[in-house]
LUMDO-364424 format. One record per residue (C-alpha): residue number from 1; residue in one letter; chain; x, z, y. Coordinates in nm, 2 decimals. Example, Ala and Ser with C-alpha at 12.3 -4.5 7.8 and 13.67 -1.06 7.14 Angstrom:
1	A	A	1.23	0.78	-0.45;
2	S	A	1.37	0.71	-0.11;
***
This chain:
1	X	A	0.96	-5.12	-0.68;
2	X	A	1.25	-4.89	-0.66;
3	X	A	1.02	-4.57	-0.60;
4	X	A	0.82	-4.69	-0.89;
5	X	A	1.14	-4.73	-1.09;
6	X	A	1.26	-4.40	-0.98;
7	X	A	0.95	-4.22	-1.02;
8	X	A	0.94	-4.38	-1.40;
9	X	A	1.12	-4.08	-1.51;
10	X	A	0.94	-3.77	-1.29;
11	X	A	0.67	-3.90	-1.05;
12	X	A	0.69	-3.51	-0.90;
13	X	A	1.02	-3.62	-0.74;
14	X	A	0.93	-3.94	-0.60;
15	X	A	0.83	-3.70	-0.27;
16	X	A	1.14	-3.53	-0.25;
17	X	A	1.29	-3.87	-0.22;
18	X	A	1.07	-3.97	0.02;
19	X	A	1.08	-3.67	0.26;
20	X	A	1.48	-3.68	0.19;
21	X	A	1.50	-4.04	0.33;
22	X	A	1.20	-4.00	0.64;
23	X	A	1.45	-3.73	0.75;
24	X	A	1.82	-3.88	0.69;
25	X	A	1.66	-4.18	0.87;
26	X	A	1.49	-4.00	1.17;
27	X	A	1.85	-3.77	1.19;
28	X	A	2.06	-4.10	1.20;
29	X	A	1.87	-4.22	1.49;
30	X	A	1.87	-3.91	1.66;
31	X	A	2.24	-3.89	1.66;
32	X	A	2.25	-4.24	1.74;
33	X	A	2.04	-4.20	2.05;
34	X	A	2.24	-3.86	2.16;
35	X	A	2.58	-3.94	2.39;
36	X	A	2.89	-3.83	2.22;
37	X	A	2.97	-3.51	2.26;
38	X	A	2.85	-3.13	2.15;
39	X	A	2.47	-3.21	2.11;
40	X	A	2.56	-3.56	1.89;
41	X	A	2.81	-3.32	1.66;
42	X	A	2.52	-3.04	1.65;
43	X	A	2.25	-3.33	1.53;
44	X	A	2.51	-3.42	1.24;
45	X	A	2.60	-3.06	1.16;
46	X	A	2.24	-2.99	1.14;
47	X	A	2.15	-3.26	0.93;
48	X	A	2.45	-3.25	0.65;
49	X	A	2.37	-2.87	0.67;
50	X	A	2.01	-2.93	0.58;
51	X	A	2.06	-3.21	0.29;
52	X	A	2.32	-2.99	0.14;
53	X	A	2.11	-2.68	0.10;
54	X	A	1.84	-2.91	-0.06;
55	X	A	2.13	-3.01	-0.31;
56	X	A	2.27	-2.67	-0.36;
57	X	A	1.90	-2.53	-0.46;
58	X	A	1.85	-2.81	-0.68;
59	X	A	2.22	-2.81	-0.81;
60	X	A	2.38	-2.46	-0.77;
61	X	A	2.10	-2.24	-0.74;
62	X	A	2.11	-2.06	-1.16;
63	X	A	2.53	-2.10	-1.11;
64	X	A	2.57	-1.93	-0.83;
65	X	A	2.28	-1.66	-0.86;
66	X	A	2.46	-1.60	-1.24;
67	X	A	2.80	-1.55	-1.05;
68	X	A	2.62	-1.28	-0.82;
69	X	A	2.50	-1.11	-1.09;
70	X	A	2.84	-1.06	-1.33;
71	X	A	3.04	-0.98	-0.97;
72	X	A	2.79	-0.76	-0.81;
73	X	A	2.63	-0.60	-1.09;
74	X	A	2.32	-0.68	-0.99;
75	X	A	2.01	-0.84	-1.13;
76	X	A	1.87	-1.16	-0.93;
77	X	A	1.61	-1.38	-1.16;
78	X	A	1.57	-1.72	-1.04;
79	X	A	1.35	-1.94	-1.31;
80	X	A	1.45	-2.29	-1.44;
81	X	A	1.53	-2.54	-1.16;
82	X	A	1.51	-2.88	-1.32;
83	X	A	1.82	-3.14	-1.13;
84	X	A	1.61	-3.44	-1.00;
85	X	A	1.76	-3.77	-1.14;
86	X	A	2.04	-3.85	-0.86;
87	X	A	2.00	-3.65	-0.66;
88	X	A	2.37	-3.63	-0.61;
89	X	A	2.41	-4.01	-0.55;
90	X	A	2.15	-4.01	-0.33;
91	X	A	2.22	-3.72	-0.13;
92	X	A	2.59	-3.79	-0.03;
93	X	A	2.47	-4.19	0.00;
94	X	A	2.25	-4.07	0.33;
95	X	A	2.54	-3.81	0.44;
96	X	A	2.77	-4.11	0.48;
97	X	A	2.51	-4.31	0.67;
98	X	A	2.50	-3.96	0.92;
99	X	A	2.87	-3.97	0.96;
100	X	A	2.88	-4.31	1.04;
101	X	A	2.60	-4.32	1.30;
102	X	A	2.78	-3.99	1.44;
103	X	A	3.08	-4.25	1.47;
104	X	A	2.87	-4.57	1.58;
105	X	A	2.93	-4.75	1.24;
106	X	A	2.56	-4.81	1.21;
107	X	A	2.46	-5.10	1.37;
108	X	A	2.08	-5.18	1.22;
109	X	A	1.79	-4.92	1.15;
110	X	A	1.53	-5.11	1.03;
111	X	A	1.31	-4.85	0.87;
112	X	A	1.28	-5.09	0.54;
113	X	A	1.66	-5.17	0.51;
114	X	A	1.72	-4.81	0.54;
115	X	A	1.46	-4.75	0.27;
116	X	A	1.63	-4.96	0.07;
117	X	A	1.93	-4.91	0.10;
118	X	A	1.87	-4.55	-0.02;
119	X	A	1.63	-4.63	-0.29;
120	X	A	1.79	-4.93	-0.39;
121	X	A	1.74	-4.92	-0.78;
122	X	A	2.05	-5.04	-0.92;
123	X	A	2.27	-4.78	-0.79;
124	X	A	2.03	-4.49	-0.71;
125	X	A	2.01	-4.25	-1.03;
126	X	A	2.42	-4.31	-1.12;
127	X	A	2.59	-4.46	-0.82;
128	X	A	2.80	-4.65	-0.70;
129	X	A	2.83	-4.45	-0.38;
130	X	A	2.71	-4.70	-0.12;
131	X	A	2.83	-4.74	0.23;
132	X	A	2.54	-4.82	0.47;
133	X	A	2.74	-5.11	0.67;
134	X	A	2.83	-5.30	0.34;
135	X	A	2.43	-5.29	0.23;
136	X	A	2.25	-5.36	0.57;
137	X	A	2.41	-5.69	0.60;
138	X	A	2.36	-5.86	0.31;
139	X	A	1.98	-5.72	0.31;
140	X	A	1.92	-5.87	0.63;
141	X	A	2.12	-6.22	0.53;
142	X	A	1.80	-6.42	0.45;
143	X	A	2.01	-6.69	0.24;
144	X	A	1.99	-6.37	-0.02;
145	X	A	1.65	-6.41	-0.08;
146	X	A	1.67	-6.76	-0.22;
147	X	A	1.82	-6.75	-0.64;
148	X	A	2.18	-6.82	-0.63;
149	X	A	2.20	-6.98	-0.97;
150	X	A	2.60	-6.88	-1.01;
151	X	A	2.56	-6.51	-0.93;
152	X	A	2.26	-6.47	-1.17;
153	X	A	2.48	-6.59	-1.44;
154	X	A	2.78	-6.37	-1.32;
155	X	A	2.51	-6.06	-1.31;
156	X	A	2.35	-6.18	-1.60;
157	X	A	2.70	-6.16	-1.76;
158	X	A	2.80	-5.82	-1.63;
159	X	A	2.46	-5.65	-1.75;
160	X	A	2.52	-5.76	-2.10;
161	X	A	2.92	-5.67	-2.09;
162	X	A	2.80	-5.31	-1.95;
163	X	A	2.50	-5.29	-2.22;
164	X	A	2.74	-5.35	-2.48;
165	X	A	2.94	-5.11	-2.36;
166	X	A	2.72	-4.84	-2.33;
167	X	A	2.51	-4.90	-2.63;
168	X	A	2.81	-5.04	-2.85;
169	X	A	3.13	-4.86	-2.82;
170	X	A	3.04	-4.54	-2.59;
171	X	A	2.77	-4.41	-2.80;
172	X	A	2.94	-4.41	-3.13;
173	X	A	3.26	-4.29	-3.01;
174	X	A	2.98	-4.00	-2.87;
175	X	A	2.98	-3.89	-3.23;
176	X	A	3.36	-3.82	-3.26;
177	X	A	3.36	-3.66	-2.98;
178	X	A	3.07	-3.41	-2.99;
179	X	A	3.10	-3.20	-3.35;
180	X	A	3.49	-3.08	-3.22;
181	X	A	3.35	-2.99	-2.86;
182	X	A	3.05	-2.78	-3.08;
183	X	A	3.31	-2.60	-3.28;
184	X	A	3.46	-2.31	-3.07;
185	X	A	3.14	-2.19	-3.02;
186	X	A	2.94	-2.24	-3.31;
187	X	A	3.29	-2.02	-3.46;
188	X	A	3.44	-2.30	-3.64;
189	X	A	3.82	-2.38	-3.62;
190	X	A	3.95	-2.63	-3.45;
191	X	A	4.29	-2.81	-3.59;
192	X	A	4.52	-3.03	-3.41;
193	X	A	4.45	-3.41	-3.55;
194	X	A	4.04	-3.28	-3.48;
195	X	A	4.10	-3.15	-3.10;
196	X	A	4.32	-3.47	-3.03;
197	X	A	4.07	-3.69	-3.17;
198	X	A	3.75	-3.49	-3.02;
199	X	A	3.98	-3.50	-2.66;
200	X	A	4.04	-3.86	-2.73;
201	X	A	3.69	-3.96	-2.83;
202	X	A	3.57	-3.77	-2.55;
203	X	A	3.80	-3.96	-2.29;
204	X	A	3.64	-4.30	-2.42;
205	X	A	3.32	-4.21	-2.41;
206	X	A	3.34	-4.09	-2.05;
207	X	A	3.50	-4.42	-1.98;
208	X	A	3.29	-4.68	-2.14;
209	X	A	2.97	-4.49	-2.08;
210	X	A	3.00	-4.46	-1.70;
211	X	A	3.20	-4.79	-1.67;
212	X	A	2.90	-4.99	-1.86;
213	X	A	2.63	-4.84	-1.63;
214	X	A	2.82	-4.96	-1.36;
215	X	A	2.93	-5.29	-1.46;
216	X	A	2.49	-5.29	-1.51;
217	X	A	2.43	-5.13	-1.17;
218	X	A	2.68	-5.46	-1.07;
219	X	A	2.49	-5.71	-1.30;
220	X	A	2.18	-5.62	-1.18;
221	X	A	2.26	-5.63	-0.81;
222	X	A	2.43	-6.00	-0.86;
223	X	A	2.08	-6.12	-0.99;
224	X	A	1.95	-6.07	-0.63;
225	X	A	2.21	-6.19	-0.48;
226	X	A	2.35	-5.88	-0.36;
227	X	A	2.71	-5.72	-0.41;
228	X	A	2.78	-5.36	-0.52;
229	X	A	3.15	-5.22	-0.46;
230	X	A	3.37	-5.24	-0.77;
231	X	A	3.36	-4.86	-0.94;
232	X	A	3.63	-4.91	-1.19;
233	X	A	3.92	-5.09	-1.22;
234	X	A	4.14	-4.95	-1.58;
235	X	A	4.18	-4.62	-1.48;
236	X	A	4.34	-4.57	-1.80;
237	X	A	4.62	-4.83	-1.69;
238	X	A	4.75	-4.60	-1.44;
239	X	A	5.15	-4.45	-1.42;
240	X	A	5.06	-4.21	-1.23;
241	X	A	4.77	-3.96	-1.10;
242	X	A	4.73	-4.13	-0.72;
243	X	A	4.73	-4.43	-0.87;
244	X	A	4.39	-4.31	-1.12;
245	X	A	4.19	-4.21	-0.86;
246	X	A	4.24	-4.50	-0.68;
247	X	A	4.09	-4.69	-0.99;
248	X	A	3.85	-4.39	-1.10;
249	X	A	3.51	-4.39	-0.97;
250	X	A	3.61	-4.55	-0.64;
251	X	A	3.36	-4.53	-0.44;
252	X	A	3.33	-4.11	-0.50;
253	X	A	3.74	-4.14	-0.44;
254	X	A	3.69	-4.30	-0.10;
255	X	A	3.39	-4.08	0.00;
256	X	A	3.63	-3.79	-0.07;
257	X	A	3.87	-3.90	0.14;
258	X	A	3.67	-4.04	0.41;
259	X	A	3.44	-3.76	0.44;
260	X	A	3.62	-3.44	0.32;
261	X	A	4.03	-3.52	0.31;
262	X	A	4.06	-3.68	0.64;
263	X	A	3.83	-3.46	0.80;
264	X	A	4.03	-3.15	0.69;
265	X	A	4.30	-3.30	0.91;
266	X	A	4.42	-3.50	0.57;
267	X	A	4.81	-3.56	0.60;
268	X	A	4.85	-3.51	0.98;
269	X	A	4.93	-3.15	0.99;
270	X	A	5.24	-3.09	0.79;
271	X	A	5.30	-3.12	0.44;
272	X	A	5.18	-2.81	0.36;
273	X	A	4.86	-2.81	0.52;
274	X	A	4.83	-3.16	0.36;
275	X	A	4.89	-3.00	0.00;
276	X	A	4.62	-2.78	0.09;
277	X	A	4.38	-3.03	0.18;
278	X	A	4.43	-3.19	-0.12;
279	X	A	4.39	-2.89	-0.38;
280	X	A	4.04	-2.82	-0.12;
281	X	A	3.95	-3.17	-0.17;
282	X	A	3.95	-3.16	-0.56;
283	X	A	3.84	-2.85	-0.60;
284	X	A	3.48	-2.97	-0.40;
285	X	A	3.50	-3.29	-0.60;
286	X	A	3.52	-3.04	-0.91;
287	X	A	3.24	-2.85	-0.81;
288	X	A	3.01	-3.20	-0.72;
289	X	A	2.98	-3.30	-1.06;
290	X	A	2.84	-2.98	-1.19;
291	X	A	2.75	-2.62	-1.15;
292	X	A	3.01	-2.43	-1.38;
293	X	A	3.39	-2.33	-1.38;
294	X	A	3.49	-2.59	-1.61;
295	X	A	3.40	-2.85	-1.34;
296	X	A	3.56	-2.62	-1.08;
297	X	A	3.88	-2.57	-1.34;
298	X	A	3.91	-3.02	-1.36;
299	X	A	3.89	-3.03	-1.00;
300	X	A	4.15	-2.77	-0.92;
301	X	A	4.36	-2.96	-1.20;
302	X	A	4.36	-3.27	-1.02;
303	X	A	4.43	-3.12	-0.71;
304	X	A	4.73	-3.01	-0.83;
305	X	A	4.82	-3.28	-1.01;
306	X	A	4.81	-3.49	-0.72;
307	X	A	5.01	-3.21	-0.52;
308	X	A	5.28	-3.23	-0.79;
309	X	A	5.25	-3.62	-0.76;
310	X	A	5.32	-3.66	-0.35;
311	X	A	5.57	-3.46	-0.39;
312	X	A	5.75	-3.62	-0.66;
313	X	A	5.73	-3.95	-0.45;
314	X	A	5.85	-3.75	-0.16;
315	X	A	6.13	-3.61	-0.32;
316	X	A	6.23	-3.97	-0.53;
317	X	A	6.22	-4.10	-0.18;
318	X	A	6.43	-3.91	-0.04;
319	X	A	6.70	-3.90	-0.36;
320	X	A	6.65	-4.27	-0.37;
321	X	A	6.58	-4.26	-0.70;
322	X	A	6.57	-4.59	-0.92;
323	X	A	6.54	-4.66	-1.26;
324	X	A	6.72	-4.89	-1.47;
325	X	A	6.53	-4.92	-1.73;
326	X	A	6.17	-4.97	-1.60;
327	X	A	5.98	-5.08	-1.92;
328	X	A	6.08	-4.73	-2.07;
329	X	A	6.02	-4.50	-1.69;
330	X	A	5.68	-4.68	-1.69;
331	X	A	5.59	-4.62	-2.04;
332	X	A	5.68	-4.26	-2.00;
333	X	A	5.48	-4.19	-1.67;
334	X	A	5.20	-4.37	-1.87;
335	X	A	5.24	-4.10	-2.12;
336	X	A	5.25	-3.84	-1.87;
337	X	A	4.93	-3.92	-1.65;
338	X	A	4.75	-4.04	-1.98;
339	X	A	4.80	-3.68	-2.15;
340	X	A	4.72	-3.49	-1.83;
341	X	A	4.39	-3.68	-1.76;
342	X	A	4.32	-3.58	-2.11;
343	X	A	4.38	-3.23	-2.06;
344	X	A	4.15	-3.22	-1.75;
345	X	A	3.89	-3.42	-1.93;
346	X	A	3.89	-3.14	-2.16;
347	X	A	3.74	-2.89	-1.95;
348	X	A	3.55	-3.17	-1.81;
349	X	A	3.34	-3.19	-2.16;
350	X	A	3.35	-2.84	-2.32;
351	X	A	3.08	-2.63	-2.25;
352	X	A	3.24	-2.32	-2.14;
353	X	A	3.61	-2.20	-2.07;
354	X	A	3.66	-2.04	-2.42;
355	X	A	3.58	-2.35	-2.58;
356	X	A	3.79	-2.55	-2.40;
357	X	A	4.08	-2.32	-2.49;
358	X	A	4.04	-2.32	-2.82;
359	X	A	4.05	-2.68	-2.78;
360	X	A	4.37	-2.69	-2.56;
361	X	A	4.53	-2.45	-2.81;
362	X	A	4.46	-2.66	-3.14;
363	X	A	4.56	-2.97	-2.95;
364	X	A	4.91	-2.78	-2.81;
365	X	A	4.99	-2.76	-3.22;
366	X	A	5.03	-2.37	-3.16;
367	X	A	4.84	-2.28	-3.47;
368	X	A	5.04	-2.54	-3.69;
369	X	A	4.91	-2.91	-3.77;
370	X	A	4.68	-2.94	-4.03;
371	X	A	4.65	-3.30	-4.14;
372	X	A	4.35	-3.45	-4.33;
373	X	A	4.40	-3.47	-4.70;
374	X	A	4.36	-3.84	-4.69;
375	X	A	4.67	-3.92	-4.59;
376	X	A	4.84	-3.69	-4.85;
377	X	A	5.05	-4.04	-4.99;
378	X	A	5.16	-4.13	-4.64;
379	X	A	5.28	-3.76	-4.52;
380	X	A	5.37	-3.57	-4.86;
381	X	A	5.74	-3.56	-4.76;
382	X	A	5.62	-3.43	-4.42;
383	X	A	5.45	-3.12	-4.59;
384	X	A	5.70	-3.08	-4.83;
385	X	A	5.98	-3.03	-4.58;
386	X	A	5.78	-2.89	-4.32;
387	X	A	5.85	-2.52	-4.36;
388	X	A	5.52	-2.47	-4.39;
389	X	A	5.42	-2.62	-4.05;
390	X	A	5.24	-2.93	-4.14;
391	X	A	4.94	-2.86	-4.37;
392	X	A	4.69	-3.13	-4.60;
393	X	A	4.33	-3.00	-4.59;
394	X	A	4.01	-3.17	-4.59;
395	X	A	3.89	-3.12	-4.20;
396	X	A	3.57	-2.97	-4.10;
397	X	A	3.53	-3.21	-3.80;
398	X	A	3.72	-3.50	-3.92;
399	X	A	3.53	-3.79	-4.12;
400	X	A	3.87	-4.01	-4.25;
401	X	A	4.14	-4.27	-4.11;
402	X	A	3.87	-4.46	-3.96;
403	X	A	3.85	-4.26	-3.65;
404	X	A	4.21	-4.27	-3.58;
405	X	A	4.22	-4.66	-3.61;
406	X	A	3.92	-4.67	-3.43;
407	X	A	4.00	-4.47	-3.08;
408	X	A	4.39	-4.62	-3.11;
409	X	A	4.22	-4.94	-3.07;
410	X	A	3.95	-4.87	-2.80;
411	X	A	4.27	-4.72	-2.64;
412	X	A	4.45	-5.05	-2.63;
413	X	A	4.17	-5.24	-2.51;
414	X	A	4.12	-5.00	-2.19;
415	X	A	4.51	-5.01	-2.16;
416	X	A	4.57	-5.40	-2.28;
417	X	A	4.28	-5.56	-2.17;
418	X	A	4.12	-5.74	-1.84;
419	X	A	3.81	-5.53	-1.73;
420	X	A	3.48	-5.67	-1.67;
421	X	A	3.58	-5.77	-1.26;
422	X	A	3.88	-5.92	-1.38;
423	X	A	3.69	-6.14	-1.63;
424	X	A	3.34	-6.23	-1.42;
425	X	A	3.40	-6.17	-1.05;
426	X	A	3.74	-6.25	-1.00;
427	X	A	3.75	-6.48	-1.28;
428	X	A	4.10	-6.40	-1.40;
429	X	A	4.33	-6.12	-1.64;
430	X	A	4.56	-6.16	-1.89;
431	X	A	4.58	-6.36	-2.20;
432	X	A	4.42	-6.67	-1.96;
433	X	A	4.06	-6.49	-2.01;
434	X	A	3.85	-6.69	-1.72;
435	X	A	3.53	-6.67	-1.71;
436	X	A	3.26	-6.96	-1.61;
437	X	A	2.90	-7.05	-1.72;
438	X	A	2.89	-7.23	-2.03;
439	X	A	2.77	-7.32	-2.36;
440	X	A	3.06	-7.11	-2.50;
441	X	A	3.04	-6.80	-2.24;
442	X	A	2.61	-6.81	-2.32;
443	X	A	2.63	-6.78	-2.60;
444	X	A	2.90	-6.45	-2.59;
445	X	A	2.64	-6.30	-2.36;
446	X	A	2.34	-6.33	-2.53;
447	X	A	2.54	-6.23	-2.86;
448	X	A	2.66	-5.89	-2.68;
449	X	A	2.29	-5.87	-2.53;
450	X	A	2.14	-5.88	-2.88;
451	X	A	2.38	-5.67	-3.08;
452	X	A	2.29	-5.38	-2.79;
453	X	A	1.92	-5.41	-2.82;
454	X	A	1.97	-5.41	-3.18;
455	X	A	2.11	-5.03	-3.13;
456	X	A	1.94	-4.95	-2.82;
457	X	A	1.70	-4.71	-2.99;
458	X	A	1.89	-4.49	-3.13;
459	X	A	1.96	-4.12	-2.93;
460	X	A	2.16	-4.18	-2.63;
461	X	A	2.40	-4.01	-2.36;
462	X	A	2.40	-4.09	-2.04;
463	X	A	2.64	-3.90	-1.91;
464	X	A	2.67	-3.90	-1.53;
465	X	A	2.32	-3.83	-1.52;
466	X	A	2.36	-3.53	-1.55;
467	X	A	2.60	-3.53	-1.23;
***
């Protein structure tokens, strides 16, 4: 049912998926059945070697051929390669399940669990990244196969929280987002309130669309009785850049540091050398969610900002540095991480360097602030005593007040708010929000449910799709 599911959307690629798993599987037993040594390491390197080239075809191939031809000055063709659905997701699922029979982690290889595992349709076209040790067992515990009445209403729950997310909030803050990112390049200028807003809408959107698939991909799993790992958990609350990617797409956090960082040699080389891995680190993860230099630019961001980061920590350390006013310190290193995730997600979204410039620039207020002419009662002493800095004018990308009021409170509620674990699965947040079948939390559900099927129609982003 997951092939069929999968092969819903292309049947072509239902093959590739099936050859992809016959050979992860037959490698993993292969390195399994070879003593540890060279020839166990040469069955692994041959393997990753093998899965990556099919990825980098499928993924890279018009990037990096388009790269040869601007640096050589030469003229390679290559036609269209259209990115099979998850191909990502799936890919770097089975190269954890190599590594970890490499480092006898894998304990079952039923053909059919494997299959499964892989296939599995709740997390296979958008993740969660899966370890195969936390999947196997709970396939193979036959009290899963009987209805567990409480986790159908948990997953029943977290579908219609993540539908309404998706459907509800991340699609219509889409359309605040888009028209400001389309600007630089359709020649339009950009002001500051309209980057800030488009960078803000866009940092939403990313969040509540990939969040709600997830807390789905969750929902969906529950209703057979089988747990997927928590993917987010309020990024957005963060004080500082370690601390986001330990609540940002977890599971891709811990495969890069399982699988790339502490492979590199991680922090057990110097501090240097550990800087190092981490800029590397970032700079891959960059380049795994797309072909282009803007994901390669994000990455390298990140890497340095978590350079900058461990060192801070190193050097506060070391000062013994406290505050004394921590409500004030912890609302400024809010600020601070908060604006440079924003920054990065800039390049993140735009679809080429200059565009995401142009944005950068209108958002660093270097062309002045133009402010919509809307507020013209509220700011009029602002203009008039700006020396000509502050502007009114009606915005080309810029609809009214509503949008501000809008993302300011989507803001709070990523910031203020329990998130969807907190609420269903470990039935507790703040503001006494616990969660429990009844009357009352049925008839939230099936409100949220119907509300998103009452939009679901309508033209829709999936974003890490496209990843």
């Amino acid at each position: 049912m997951s092939l069929f599911f999968y092969g819903w959307w292309n049947v072509a690629y239902v093959p590739l998926l099936g050859l992809s798993i016959a050979f992860n599987y037959a490698i993993g037993r292969a390195i399994a059945a070879a003593p540890r040594g060279p020839r166990r390491d040469l069955i692994l390197g041959t393997g990753i070697v093998i899965d990556l080239a099919v990825l980098g075809y499928f993924k890279y191939a018009e990037f990096f051929v388009g790269v040869a031809n601007s640096v050589g000055a030469i003229d390679w063709t290559i036609g269209h390669v259209v990115l099979p659905l998850g191909i990502s997701f799936f890919t770097f699922t089975q190269i954890t399940y190599l590594v970890d029979a490499r480092n006898d982690q894998v304990d079952s290889f039923n053909p059919v669990h494997y299959a499964v595992f892989v296939t599995y349709f709740p997390h296979l076209i958008a993740g969660p990244l899966l370890h195969h040790r936390e999947m196997i067992t709970q396939f193979e515990d036959r009290s899963n196969y009987r209805p567990r009445y409480d986790a159908i209403a948990a997953g029943l729950t977290m579908f219609a929280i993540g539908l309404f997310k998706k459907v509800m909030i991340a699609d219509d803050v889409a359309a605040f987002a888009a028209p400001v990112f389309a600007a630089p390049a359709a020649g339009l200028p950009v002001t500051f309130i309209e980057a800030w807003c488009g960078a803000l809408a866009y940092t939403l959107q990313l969040y509540f669309d990939f969040s709600g698939y997830c807390d789905m991909a969750i929902g969906v799993s529950l209703l057979f009785g089988v747990k997927l790992p928590i993917n987010f958990n309020s990024p957005y609350k963060s004080l500082n850049v370690i601390d986001f990617w330990r609540r940002w797409h977890m599971t891709l956090s811990r495969f890069l540091r399982d699988y790339l960082y502490i492979p590199l040699g991680g922090n057990r080389h110097g501090v240097t050398r550990r800087y190092i891995n981490l800029a590397v680190t970032m700079l891959l993860g960059g380049l795994w969610h797309g072909a282009g230099w803007t994901f390669i630019i994000w990455g390298g961001l990140h890497g340095l900002y978590l350079v900058v980061n461990h060192g801070w920590q190193t050097l506060r350390g070391r000062i013994a540095l406290n505050s004394r006013m921590p409500l004030i310190t912890g609302a400024l290193a809010w600020a601070i991480t908060f604006v440079a995730v924003v920054v990065a997600w800039v390049f993140f979204r735009a679809p080429d360097m200059r565009s995401a410039l142009a944005i950068l620039t209108a958002m660093s207020g270097a062309h002045g602030i133009v402010l919509p002419s809307e507020w013209a009662n509220a700011v009029q002493p602002l203009v008039a005593h700006g020396g000509g800095f502050f502007q009114l004018e009606t915005l080309t990308n810029y609809s009214g007040r509503i949008e501000v009021l809008w993302l300011a409170g989507l803001l709070m509620m990523t910031v203020a708010m329990p998130n969807s674990q907190q609420i269903v699965i470990e039935r507790q947040g703040i503001f006494s929000l616990h969660w429990r079948p009844s009357p009352v939390s049925a008839v939230a559900v099936l409100t949220m449910f119907w509300l998103a099927l009452l939009e679901i129609n309508r033209a829709s982003e999936f974003l890490y799709f496209d990843f």
